[in-house]
N, C-alpha and C positions, 0 to 999 in steps of 0.2 A: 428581713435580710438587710443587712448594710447598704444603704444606695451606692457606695464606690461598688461593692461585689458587683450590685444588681446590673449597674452598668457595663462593672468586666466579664459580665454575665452575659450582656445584651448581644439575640439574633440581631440585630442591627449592626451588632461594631463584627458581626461573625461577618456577615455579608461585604459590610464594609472590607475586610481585612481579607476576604477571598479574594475581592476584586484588584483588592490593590498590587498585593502577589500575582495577580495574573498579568497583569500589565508590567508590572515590571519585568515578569520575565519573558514575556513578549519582547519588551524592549531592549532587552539582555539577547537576545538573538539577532534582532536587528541588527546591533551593534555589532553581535561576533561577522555577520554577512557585509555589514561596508569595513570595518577596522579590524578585523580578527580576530581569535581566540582568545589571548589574552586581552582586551577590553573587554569581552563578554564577563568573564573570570572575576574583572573588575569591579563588577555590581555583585556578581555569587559570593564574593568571599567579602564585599563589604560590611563593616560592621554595623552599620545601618538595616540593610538586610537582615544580618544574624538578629537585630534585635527586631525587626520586624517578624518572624520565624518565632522570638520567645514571647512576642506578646500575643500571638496568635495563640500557643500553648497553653500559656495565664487565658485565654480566653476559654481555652477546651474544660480547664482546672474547672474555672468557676461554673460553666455551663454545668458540666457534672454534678459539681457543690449542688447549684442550686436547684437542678431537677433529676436527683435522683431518682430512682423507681419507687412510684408508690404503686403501683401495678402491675401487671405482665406484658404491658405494651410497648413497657419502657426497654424492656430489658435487650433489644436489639440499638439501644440508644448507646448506654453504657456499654457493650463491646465496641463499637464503633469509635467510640470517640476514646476509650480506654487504649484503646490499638493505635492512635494517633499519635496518643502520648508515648505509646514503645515505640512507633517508627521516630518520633524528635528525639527523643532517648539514643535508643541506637546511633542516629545520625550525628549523636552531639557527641558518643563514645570514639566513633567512624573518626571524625573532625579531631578531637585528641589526641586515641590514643593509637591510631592505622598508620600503617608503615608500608610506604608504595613505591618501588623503583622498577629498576633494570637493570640485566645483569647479560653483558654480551659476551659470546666464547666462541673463538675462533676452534675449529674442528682440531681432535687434543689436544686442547690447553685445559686449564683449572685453574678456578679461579675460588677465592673464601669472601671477597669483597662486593657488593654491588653499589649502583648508584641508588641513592633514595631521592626520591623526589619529594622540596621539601612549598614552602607556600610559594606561590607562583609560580615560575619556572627555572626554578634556583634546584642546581641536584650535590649530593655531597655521600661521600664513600662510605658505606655503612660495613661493617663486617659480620660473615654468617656462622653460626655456630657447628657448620661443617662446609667441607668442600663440594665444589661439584665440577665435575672434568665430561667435557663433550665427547664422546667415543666415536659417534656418527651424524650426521647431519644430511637426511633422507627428503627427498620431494616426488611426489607422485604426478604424475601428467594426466589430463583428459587424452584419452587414444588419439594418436595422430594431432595430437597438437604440443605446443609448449605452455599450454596453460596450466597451474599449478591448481590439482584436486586435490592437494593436500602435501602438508610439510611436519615433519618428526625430527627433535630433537632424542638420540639415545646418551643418556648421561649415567654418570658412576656418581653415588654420592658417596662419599668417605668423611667416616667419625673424629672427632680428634683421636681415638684409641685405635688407627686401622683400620676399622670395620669398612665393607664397602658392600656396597647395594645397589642393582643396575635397575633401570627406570629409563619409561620414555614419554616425552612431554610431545604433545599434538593439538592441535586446534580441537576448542573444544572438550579436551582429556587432560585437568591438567595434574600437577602433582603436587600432593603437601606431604612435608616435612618439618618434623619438629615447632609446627604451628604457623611454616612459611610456604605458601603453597604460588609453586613455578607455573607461567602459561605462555602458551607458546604465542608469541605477538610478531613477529619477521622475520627475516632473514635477508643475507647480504653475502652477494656473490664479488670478490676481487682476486685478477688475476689465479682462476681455477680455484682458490680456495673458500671452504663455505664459512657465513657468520652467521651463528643462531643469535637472535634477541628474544633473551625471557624477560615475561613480566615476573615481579614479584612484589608479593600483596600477604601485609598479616593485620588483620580486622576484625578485633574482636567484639566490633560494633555490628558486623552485620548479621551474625544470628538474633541479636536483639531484633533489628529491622524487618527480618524474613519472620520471626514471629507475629509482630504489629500488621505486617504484609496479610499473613493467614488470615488473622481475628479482623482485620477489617473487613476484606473478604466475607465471612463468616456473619459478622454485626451488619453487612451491608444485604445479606438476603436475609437475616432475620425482620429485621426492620421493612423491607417488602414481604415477607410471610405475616407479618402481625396488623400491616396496611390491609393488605388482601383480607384478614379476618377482620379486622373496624369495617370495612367496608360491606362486606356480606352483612354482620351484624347490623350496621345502620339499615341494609337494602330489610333484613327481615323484619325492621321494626318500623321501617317508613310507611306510610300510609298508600295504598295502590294507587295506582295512576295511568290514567290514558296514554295509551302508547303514542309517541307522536314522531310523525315520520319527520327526518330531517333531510337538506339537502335544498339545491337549486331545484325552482321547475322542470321536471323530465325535460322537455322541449327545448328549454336552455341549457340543460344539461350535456344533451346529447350534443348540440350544436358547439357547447366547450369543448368534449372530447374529441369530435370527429376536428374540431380546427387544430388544438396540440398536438393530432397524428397528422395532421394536413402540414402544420407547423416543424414536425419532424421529421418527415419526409425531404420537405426541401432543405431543410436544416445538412440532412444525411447528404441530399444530393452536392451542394455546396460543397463538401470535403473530399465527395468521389471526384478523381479526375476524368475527364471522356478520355477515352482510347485513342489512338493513334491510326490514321487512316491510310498509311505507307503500307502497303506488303512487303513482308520482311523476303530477303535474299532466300533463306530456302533452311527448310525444316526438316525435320526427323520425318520419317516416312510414317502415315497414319497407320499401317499396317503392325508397327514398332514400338508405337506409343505406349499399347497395355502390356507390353515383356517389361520397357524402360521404366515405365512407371514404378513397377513393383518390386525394381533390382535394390538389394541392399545395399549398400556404399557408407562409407567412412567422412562424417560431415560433422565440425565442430564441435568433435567432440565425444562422440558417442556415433551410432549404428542407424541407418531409416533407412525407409523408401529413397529411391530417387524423386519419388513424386513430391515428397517433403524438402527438399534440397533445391529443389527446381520452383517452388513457389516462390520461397524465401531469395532464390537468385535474381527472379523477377521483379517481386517486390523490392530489393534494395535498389537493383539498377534502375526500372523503368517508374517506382514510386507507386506502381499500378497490382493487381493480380491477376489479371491476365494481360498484356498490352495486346490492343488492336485486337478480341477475342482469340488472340493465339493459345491453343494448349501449352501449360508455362513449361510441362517436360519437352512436347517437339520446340519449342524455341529456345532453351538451354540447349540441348542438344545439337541442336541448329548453330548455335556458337560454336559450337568444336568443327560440326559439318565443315564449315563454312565460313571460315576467320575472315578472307579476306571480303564476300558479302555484304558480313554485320561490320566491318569497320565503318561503312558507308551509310550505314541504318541510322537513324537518325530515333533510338530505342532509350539514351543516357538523360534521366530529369537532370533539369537546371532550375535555378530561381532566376529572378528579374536580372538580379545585377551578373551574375554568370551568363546570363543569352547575352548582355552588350557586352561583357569582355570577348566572347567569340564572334561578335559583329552578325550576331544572329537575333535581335530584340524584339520583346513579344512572346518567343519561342519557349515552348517549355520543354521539348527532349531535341537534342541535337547527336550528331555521332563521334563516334570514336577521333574518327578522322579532325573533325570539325575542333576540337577538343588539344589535339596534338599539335594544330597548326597555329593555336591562338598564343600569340609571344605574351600579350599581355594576360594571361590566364596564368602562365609558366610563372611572369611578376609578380604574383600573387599569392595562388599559391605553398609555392616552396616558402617565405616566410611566414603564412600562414602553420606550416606543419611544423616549422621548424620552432613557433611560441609552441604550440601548444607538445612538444617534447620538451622542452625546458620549463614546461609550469609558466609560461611567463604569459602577461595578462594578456586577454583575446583582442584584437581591434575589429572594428563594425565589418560583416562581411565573414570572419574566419570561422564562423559558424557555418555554413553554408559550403564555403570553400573544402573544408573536413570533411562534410558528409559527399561534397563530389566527388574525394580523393578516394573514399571509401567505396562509390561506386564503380568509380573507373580501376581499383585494385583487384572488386570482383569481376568485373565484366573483362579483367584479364585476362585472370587465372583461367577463364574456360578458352578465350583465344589461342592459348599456349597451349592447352589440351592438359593444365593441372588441376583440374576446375573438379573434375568425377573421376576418383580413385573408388572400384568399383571390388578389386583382387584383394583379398584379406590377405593381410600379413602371417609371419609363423606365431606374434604372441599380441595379445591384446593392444598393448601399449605402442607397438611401431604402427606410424603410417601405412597405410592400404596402399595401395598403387593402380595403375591406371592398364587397361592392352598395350599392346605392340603397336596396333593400328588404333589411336583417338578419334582419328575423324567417322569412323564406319558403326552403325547403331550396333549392325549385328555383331561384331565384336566382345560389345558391352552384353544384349542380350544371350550371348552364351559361357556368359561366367556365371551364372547360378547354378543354373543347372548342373555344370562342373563340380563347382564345389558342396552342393546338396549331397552328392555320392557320400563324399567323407568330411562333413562340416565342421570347422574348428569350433571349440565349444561358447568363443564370443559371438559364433555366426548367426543374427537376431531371427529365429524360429519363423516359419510363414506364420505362423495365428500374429505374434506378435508386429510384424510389418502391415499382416491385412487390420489388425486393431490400428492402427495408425493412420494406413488410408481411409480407412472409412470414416475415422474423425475427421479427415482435412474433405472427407464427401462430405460428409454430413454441416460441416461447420455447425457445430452443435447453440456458438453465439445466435449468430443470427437466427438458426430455426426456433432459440427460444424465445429472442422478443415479437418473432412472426407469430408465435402459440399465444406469449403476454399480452401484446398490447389487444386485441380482440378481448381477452379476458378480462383485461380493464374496465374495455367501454362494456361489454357484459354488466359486472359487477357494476358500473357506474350508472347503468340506467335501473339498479334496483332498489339506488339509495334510497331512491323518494318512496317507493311500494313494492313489498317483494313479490317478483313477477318470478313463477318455481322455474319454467325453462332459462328464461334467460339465467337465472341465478346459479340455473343448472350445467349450462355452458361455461358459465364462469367458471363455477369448478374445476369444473375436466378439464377447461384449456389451463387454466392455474395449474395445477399437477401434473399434466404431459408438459408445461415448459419448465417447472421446478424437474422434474424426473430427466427431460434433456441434457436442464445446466449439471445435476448430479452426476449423469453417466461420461457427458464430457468430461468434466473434472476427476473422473474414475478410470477412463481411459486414459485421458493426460497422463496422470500419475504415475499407470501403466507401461505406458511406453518410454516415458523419460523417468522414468525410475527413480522417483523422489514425489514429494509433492509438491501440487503446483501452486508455490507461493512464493517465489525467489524474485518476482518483479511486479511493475507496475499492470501489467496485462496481466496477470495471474490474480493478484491481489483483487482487480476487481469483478473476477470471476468470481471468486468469494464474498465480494461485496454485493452484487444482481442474487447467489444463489443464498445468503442468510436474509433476504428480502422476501425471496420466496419461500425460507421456510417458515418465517414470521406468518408470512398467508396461507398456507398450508393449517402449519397451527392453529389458526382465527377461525378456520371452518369447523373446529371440534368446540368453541364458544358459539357457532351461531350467530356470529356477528358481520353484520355485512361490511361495515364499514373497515376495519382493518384488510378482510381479502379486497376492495377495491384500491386500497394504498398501496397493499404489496404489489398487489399485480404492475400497477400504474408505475411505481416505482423501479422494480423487476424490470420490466418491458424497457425504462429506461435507459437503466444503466448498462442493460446488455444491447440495445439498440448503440447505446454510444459506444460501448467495447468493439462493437460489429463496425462501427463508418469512423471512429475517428483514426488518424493516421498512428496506431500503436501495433509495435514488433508482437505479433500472435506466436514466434517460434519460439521452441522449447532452448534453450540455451547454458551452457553448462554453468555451475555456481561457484562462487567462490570459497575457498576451505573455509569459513567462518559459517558457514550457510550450509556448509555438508557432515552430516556423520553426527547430526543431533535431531535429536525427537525435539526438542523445543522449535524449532520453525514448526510441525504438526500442530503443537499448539497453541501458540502464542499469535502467530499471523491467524488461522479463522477466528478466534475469538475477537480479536481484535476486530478483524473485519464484521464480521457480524455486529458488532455495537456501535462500529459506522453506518451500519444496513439498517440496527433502529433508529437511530438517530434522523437517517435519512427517513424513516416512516415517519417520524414524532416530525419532523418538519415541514413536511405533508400534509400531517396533519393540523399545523400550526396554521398555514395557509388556509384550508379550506374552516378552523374554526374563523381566523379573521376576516375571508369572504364572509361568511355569513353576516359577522359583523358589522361589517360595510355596505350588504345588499340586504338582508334581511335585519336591520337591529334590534326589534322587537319580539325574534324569535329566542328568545332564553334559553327555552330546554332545548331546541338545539345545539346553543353555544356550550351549556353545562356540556352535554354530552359528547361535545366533542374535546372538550376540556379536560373531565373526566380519562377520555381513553388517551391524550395526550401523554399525563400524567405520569399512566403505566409503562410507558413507551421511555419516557423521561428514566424513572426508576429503574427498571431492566439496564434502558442504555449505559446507565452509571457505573452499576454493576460490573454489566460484559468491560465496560471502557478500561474500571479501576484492575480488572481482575488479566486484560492484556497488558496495562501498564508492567503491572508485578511481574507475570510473567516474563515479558522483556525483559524485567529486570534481575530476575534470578537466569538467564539467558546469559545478558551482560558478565555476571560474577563467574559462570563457566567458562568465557570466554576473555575475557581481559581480566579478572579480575578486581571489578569494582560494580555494584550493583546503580549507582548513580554517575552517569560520566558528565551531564550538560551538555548533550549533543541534543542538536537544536530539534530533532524530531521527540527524544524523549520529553524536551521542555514542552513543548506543542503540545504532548500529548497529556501532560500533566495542566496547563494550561488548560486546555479543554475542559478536562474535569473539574477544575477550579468551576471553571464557567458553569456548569452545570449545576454542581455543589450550589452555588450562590444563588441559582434559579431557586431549586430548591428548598434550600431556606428561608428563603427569602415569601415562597408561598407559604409554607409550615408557618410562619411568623404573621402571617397577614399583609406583608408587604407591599404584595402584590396580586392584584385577582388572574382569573381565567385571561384575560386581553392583554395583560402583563405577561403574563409565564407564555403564551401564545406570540407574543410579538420577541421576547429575550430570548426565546428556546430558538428563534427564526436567527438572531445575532449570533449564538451561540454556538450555528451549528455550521459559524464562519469559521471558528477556531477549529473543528473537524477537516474544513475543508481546507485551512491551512496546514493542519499536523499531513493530511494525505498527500496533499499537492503545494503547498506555499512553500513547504521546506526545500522539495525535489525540481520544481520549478524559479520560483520565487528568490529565494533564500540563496539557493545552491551551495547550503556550506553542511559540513557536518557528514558523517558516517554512511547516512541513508540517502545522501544526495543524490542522483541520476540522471537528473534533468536538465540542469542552471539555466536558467535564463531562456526556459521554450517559450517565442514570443506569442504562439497562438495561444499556450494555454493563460500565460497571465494577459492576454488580450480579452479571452474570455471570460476569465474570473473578475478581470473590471467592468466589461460590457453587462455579465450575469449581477455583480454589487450594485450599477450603477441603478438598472431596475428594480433590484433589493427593494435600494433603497427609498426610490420615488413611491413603490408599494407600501413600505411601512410607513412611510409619511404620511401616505394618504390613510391610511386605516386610522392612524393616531389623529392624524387632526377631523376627519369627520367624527370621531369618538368624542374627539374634546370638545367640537364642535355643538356634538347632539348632550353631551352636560353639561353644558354653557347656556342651551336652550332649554334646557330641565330645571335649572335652579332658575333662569327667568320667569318661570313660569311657575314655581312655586312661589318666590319673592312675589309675584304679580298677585297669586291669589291670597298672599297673605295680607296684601295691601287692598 
């Protein structure tokens, strides 16, 4: 072959050219998060880019050229990379010949013109080849709130010949016509009248793209179905071999596990706050508690227990889940009792700098009272609430100041006696309302009973409330990492010699905390009537429970070492769901998030290939221990190399096949299957990073100590895509978080050991083949 080909051929400049794209587009987010959207844009739509993007192409070309299939091995090579070429294809069709605006209409008007949005943020009036006139312009509430579960434009589209045809655009649902298809993106309320904003989107680049999307898909588990078979085939042709135990000394072993639980324990305790040692002025009568507990009522949104409402009250206001062991329903309760009591309780968290503005310092809950009296807290504040209504930027402190206003709004509502609307309305949608008398329990507990007689048909079923309680009994979190981490140190004392009890307890406890996290997340579901994947507490419920099916799974290979990563991993992530400071309550979604099957599947897959990921990193760790403590043991390091590997492949897989999925998500909903919001970038990023791994071993690049130490880097960009974007970043779509100081505290605290760890692996590696070639050169001398 041609050495230019061979070279534009070369795994080397592939690697190369992954890496390079991935940083840049790292840096393309940066930039959107301190300068904004437009900067970011700036490097996407540069022409330097673009041509970086075609020589990457010319790269895929020649790879093809030069290894095409001379055998059946290959053949998951060429879909794969064949599919790369239809997504640059599509995307170069997209970039041409796509046509993207908005088109706004005030309720009966009509309009034949929209805006087209044309390169950068320049827009200019395009005209449609029919009319479209707004009939109605509909939004739907969460019950008892004004938060919007969805919005419906009803439009008439008309022909140039007359013709008229009614239609209605919804998040989610949208509508094509004549090759231009409407989506419903906002709305705009002035002086009593309503304004729809549609997207509109004609692209006839993206079926190219959703084709490429499939076959990569597709070329990417073939290419893991024909590994799996080289692999068995070299296994049946290999020469047998002494089985050789891996792992640290049992003795050292056990004394690692039992210190990282010893380690997590205090870790867990650090973030609980202690209780409050004041008895509170006067609570719901214990007699009261199990009627109050179980009464239905009208709370954010949807139907529950009081017992659910009353958690969630506690924990906003006191920061705690139970303060001072009070039961959370007699101390809501106890708020209505008792208004002027609790003004005096001293039950409202504060941070540092809020206890000196009330001249209370040190103090971490003060009261009502305490709170009303403080002038310079009043100072603060109101122009704190007053930026962040305006969008205008936050100054140091108004962080904190919001989350107090938030508390002191709830811990209101219940002194006013607005707090539990308990009396169903006549139709789903209007507010509940509250007795005649708020302060008296028994009031509250004989409105069920009432209404059980003749129950309106939104009135939430007793199976359905007792499903609920008994999740917020059980907390099904934490009784799973209590099931996991035992299971761990189980599996972990059998790495070195399988010992059948212990290996046995492994098991069982493996599967009663995987069957736990399942049935939590089934009753979830259940009761909040969706699935639970709309946040950051949800999402990593599915991140602990695709950990534990990976370990589930590992028990039908007979292999110990994957069930001791799940477990160990498992136990983690639900140990940290269980103690770190994140909203457990169910809360209603926004219309983009409701009324599609794609949050079903697009969020667990996704998750799940964060879940391997996190076992492949696991595992990356304990092959580089060995590394370090053991160097001389090989066939342990292969074999932890080996199962790395598989972990690596799958992860790739699940990752590329949530990306798509998002992304055919995205086109239902706005109408563009790529937008450059900094989570999708991450998440392509990552996979970049992976890719690169990958190759880069396929090619020789890099041995077992390489792919073990990059896959440990690598699986920073996961930790960026899940959290850097929502904390870190705080810009983009998927944001949530901005700027939470404990989690990017942690994340530097958690890199900075990173990275003192791989240093040290790396340099006593270089160290001990620094000492190998001396000692060859020696004896050849």
């Amino acid at each position: 072959m041609n050495p230019y080909m061979r070279a534009l051929a070369s795994l080397k400049l592939t690697v190369g050219l992954l890496i390079v794209i991935a940083i840049v587009l790292s840096y393309a987010t940066i930039l959107e998060s301190m300068r904004g959207t437009e900067a970011a844009q700036s490097v996407y739509n540069a022409m330097w880019f673009y041509a970086l993007q075609g020589l990457f192409s010319l790269n895929i070309v020649a790879a093809l050229w030069e290894r095409w299939p001379r055998n059946r091995w290959r053949i998951g090579f060429v879909i794969t990379h064949a599919s790369m070429l239809l997504i640059f294809g599509g995307a170069l069709v997209t970039l041409t010949q796509a046509i993207s605006g908005e088109l706004q209409l005030w309720e009966g008007e009509s309009a034949r013109v929209f805006e087209r949005q044309q390169r950068g943020f320049a827009r200019a009036p395009m005209p449609l080849p029919f009319t479209v006139r707004l009939d109605a312009y509909e939004m739907d509430y969460y019950p008892g709130t004004m938060r919007p579960a969805n919005f419906r434009s009803r439009v008439t589209l008309i022909e140039a010949d007359g013709r008229e045809s009614k239609a209605a655009i919804y998040m989610n649902h949208p509508l094509t016509h004549h090759g231009y298809t409407f989506f419903q993106s906002s709305y705009h309320v002035e002086d009593g009248r309503e304004m729809t904003v549609l997207s509109v989107s004609k692209d006839p680049g993206m079926p190219i793209v959703f084709y490429g999307f499939y076959l990569l898909i597709l070329g990417m588990c073939v290419v893991l179905f024909t590994r799996i078979m080289q692999f068995r085939e070299a296994e049946r042709v290999r020469a047998a071999t002494k089985k050789t135990g891996i792992g640290i000394p049992i003795v050292h072993r056990a004394a690692i596990v039992v210190a990282c639980a010893a380690s997590a324990v205090l870790a867990g305790n650090a973030f609980a706050q202690n209780g409050h040692q004041h008895g509170p002025p006067q609570v719901a009568p214990p007699a009261m508690v199990e009627a109050l507990r179980r009464m239905p009522v009208q709370h954010d949104g949807r139907e529950m227990p009081f017992d659910t409402q009353a958690r969630e009250a506690v924990r906003v206001v006191t920061g705690q889940r139970a303060f001072g062991g009070i039961d959370p329903v007699a101390m809501v309760m106890g708020w209505q009792m008792d208004q002027h009591g609790w003004l005096e309780a001293p039950i409202i968290k504060v941070d540092a700098h809020v206890a000196q503005l009330v001249g209370a310092p040190g103090v971490k809950h003060v009261s009502f009272n305490q709170l009303l009296a403080s002038s310079a807290l009043r100072q603060e504040i109101g122009p704190a609430i007053e930026r962040s209504q305006a969008d205008q930027p936050q100054m140091p402190g108004d962080k904190a100041l919001l989350k107090l206003d938030e508390r002191i709004t709830v811990f209101d509502a219940y002194l006013r006696g607005a707090g539990i609307v308990a009396v169903p309305a006549a139709d789903r949608a209007t507010r509940w309302t509250a007795p005649a008398n708020v302060t008296d329990p028994a009031a509250f507990t004989a409105i069920e009973p009432e209404v059980r007689r003749n129950p309106p048909p939104f009135y939430p079923s007793r199976a359905l409330i007792d499903a609920e309680m008994r999740y917020n009994a059980v907390n099904p979190v934490g009784l799973a990492w209590w099931l996991l981490l035992p299971a761990a140190i189980a599996a972990g004392l059998t790495l070195e010699r399988d010992r059948f009890r212990l290996r046995f307890a492994s098991i069982v406890l493996l599967v009663a905390g995987f069957v736990v996290m399942t049935w939590g997340i089934a009753v979830r579901w259940q009761f909040a009537g969706r699935i639970p994947a709309s946040n950051m507490y949800e999402s990593m419920m599915f991140l602990g429970w695709g950990v534990g099916l990976f370990g589930v799974a590992a028990m039908f290979f007979k292999n110990r070492i994957p069930t001791f990563n799940a477990a160990a991993m498992s136990a983690l992530t639900m140990f940290l769901l269980d103690r770190l400071p994140m909203d457990p309550f169910v809360h209603p979604m926004p219309p983009v998030l409701a009324g599609t099957p794609w949050l079903a599947i697009h969020v667990p897959i996704i998750m799940v290939s964060y879940s391997t990921f996190a076992i492949a990193t696991f595992l990356a760790h304990a092959q580089l221990g060995v590394e370090l403590f053991r160097p001389n043991d090989r066939a342990a390091v292969q074999k932890w190399a080996d199962i790395l590997y598989w972990y690596l492949m799958v992860g790739s897989i699940l990752l590329v096949t949530g990306i798509i999925t998002g992304s055919i998500w995205a086109s239902e909903s706005w109408g563009t299957y790529w937008g450059w919001d900094p989570k999708e970038v991450w998440s392509l990023v990552a996979f970049l990073a992976y890719m690169a791994i990958l190759h880069a071993r396929s090619d020789g690049q890099m041995g077992a100590f390489g792919v073990a130490l990059w896959s440990i880097v690598g699986f920073w960009t996961i930790l960026m895509t899940y959290l850097g974007v929502n904390f870190v970043l705080g810009t983009g779509m998927h944001s949530y978080g901005m700027g939470s100081s404990n989690i990017v505290r942690s994340m530097l605290m958690v890199g900075g050991a990173e990275t003192l760890f791989l240093f040290l692996c790396w340099y006593q590696r270089a160290s001990r083949e620094a000492a190998e070639i001396d000692a060859r050169n020696a004896a050849k001398s």
